[in-house]
C-alpha positions as CSV (number, residue, x, y, z in Angstrom):
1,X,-16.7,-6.3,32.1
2,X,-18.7,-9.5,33.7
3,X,-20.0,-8.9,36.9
4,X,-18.2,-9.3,40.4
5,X,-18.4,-13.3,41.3
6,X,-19.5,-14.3,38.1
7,X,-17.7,-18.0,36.8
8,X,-15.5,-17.7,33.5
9,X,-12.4,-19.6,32.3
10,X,-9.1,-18.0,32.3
11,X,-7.3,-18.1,29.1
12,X,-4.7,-20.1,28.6
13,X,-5.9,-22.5,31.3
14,X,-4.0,-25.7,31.5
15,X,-5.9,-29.2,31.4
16,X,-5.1,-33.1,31.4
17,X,-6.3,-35.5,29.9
18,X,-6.6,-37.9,32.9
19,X,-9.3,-35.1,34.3
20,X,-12.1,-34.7,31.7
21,X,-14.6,-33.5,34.3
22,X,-12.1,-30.3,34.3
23,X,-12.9,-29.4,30.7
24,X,-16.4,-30.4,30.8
25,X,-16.9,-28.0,34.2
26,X,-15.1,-25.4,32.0
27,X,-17.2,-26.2,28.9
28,X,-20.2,-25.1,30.6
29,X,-19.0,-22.1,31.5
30,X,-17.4,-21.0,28.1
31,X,-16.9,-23.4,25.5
32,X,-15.5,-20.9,23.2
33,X,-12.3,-20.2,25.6
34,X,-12.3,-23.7,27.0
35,X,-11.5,-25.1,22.5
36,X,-9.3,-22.0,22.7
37,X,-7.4,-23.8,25.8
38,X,-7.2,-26.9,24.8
39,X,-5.7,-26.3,21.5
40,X,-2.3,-25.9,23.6
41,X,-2.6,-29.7,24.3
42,X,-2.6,-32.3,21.7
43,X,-3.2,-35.2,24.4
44,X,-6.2,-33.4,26.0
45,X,-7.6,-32.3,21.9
46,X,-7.5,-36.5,21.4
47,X,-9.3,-36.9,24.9
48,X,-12.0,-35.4,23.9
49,X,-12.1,-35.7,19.8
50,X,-15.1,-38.2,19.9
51,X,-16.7,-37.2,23.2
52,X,-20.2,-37.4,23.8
53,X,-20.3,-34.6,26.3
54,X,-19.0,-32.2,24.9
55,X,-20.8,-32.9,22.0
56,X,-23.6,-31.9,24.2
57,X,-22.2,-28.8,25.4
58,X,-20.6,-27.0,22.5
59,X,-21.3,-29.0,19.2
60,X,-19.0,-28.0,16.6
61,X,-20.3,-26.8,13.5
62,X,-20.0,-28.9,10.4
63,X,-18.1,-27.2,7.8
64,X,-20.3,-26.0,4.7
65,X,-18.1,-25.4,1.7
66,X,-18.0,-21.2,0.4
67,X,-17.7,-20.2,-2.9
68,X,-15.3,-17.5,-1.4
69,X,-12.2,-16.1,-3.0
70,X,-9.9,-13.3,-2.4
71,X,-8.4,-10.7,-5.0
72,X,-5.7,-8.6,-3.9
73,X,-5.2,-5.0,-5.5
74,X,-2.0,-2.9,-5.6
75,X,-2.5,0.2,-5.8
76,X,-1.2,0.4,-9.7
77,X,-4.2,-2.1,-10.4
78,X,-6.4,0.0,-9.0
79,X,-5.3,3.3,-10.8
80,X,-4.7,1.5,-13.9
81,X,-8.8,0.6,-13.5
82,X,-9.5,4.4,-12.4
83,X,-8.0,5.6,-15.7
84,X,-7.1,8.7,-14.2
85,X,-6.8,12.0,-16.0
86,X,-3.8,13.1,-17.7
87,X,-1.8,15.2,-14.6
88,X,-3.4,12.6,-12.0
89,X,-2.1,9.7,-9.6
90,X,-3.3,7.2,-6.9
91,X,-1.0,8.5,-4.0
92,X,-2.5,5.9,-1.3
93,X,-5.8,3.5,-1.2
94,X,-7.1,2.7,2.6
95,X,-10.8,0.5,3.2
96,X,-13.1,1.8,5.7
97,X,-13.0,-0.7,8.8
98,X,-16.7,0.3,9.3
99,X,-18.2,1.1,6.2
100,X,-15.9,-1.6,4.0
101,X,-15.3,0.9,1.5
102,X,-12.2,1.3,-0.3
103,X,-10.8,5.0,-0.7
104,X,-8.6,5.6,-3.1
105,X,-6.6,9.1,-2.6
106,X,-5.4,10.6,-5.6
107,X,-3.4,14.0,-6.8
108,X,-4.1,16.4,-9.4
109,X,-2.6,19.4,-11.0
110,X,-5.9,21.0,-10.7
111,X,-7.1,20.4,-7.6
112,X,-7.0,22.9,-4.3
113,X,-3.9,22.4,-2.3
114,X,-4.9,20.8,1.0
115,X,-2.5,20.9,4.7
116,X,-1.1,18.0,5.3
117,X,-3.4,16.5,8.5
118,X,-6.8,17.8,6.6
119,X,-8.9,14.8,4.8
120,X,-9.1,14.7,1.0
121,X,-12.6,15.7,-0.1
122,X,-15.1,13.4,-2.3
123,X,-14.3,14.0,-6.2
124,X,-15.8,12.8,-9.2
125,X,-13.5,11.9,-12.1
């Protein structure tokens, strides 16, 4: 919560781009929802492509190239990798928001019987 009188930009705040001074005031107050804003208007995006001043104010970071890539796993890829016991399956998989691990929930012929709202407990395979 920002304190009581305290300047910010509204999002989704309109601007032209006969009134530059508008976006610069704005820029100075929060560049990150003043690029946000402008997005909406092409004309006002052109305005300002090459300007100086708000090169000044909120410089845009140059794009470094990532050697990034993204794998997606059903949950049959990952039990096939698992190689679960005989009398096992993967029943759901979920990742940890926090944690960024990936839990993998399987059933067994062997293990306890659990009610239905209790969390699995940690096995080893």
């Amino acid at each position: 919560m920002r304190p009581q009188g305290e300047p910010f930009v509204a999002e989704g705040r309109r601007y032209s781009a006969l009134a530059p001074d508008e976006v610069h005031h704005d820029m100075r107050i929060d560049a990150v929802t003043t690029r946000r804003n402008m997005q909406r208007f092409p004309s006002v995006v052109e305005a300002h492509r090459n300007c100086s001043t708000c090169a000044e104010l909120a410089p845009v970071r140059e794009l470094v190239p990532s050697r990034l890539a993204k794998l997606r796993l059903s949950l049959l890829d990952v039990a096939e990798v698992l190689s679960l016991p005989a009398g096992y399956r993967a029943v759901r998989m979920y990742v940890d928001q926090r944690t960024q691990v990936l839990h993998v929930v399987i059933e067994g012929e062997d293990l306890d019987p659990l009610p239905p709202d209790a969390e699995p407990p940690p096995v080893r395979l």
